[in-house]
N, C-alpha and C positions, 0 to 999 in steps of 0.2 A: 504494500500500500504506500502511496507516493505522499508527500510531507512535504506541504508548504515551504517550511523553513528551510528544507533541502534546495527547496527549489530557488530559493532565495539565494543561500549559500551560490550555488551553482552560478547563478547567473552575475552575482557580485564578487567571487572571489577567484572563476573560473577562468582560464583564456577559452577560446574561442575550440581549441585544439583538445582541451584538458574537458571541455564540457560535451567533445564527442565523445570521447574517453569514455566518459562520464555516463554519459547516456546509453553507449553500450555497455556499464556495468549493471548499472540497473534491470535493462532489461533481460541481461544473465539470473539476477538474483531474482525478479518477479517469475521468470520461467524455471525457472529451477527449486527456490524456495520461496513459492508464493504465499507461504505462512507468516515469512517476515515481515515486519515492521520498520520504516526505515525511518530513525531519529537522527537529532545533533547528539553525540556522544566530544564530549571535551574541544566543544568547536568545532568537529566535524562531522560531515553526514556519514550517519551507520547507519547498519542491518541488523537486526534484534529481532530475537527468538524468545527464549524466556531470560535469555545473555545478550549481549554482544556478539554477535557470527564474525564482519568485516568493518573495518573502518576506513574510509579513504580521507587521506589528508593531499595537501596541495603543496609544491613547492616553483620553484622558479621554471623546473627545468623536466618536472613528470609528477605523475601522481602514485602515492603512495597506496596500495592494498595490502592491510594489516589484518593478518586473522588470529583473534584474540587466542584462539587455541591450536592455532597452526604447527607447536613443536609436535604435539601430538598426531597428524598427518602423516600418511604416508605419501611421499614426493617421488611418486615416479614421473614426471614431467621433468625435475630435478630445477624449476624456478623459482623457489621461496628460498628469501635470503634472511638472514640471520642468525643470532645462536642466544639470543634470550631464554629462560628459561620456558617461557610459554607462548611466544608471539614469534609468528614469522612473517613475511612480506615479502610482494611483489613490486616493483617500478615499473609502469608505464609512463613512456614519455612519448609517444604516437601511438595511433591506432590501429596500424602494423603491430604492434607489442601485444596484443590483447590477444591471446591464446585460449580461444571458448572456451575448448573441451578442456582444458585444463584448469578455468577458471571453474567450470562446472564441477569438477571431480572436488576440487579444495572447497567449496559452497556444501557440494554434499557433505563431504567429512565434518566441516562446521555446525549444519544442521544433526548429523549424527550424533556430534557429542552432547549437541546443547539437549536431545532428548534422548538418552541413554534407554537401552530396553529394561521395562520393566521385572523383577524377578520375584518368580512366585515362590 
């Protein structure tokens, strides 16, 4: 479900290039996990489950996609950068960079975790 404030964000802190970006992240996260919700989380627009799924933040030169529980993923893509305890992330800086199927597989795992299977 799409969020005013995102859309606000977007259009005031976006380039032109970072809001196509943009635009197809979204509509990765609504086809994929159209149960999320998509808020401002710490100034930037997220994707919220009953957690945090993704977060994209902005910088000069790509946009950042941070998956709050992305250590936990398994990366056969082999595109998530970091070594935080719990977060990992992607850079896009063109829309050449946005790898679906791969953004799709790291969305599911996200949603995966944030609703763990019930045990009887």
């Amino acid at each position: 479900m799409r969020n005013r404030d995102v859309d606000v964000y977007a259009e005031a802190r976006l380039t032109p290039e970072q809001r196509e970006i943009f635009e197809t992240l979204r509509r990765i996260v609504e086809d994929t996990v159209p149960t999320a919700h998509e808020v401002m989380s710490g100034g930037s627009p997220a994707w919220q489950g009953h957690r945090i799924l993704a977060v994209v933040s902005a910088n000069a030169s790509h946009l950042t996609v941070l998956f709050e529980r992305g250590a936990s993923f398994t990366d056969e893509h082999w595109l998530l950068e970091g070594t935080g305890f719990n977060t990992r992330h992607l850079k896009l800086s063109s829309a050449d960079d946005v790898q679906e199927d791969a953004i799709r597989d790291y969305l599911t795992q996200a949603a995966t975790l944030d609703n763990p299977p019930v045990r009887g």
